[in-house]
C-alpha positions in Angstrom: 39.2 112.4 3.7 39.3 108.6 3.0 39.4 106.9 6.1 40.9 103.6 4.0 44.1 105.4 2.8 45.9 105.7 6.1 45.9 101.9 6.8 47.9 99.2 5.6 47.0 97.2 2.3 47.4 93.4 4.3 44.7 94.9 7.2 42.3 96.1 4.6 42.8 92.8 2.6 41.8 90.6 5.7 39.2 93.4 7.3 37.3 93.4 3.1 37.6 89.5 2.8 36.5 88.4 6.7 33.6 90.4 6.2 32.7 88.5 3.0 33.4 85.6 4.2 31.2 85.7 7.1 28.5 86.6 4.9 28.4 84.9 2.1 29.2 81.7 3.7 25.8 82.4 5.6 23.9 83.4 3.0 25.2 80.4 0.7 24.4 77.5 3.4 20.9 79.6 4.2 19.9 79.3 0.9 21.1 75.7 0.3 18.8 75.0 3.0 15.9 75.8 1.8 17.0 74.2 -1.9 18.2 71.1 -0.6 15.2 70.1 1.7 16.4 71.2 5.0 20.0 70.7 7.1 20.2 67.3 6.2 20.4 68.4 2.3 22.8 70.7 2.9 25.3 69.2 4.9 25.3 66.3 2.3 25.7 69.0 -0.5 28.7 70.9 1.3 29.9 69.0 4.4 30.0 65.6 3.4 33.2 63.7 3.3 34.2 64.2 -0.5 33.2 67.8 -0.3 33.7 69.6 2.5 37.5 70.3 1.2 36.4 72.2 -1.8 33.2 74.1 0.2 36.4 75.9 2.3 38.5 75.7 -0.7 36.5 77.8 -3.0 34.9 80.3 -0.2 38.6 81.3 1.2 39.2 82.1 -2.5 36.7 84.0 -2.9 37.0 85.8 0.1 41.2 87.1 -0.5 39.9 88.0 -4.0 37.7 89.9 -2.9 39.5 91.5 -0.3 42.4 91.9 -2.7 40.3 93.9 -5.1 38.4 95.9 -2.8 41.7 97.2 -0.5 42.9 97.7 -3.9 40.1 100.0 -4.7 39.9 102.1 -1.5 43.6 102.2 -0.8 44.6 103.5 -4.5 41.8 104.3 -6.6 38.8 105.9 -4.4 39.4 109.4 -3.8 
């Protein structure tokens, strides 16, 4: 039996999205990193004055979409 159908939508919305958040915030400033010549490069790229706004902006998006659409999935679509 599906573990995911006894709990509530909201909880599987921020348990999905918190995990994907965690990760691919991590994976994103890893990799920008390495592109961007090292820390320095990448805190001007996502934490700089002008764009550190949209950086948070767009991953929190990101993160209740996909936490939206994969509750979504395991609460009413997997079997």
């Amino acid at each position: 039996m599906n573990t995911y159908k006894n709990q509530s939508f909201l909880k599987l919305t921020f348990r999905f999205g918190f995990i994907f958040l965690i990760v691919i915030t991590s994976i994103k400033i890893i990799f920008s990193i390495f592109t961007n010549g090292g820390i320095n490069g990448m805190l001007n790229e996502f934490f700089s004055p002008t764009t550190w706004q949209l950086f948070v902006k767009m991953q929190l998006l990101m993160a209740a979409l996909y936490g939206v659409f994969m509750a979504g999935y395991y609460k009413f679509i997997k079997k």
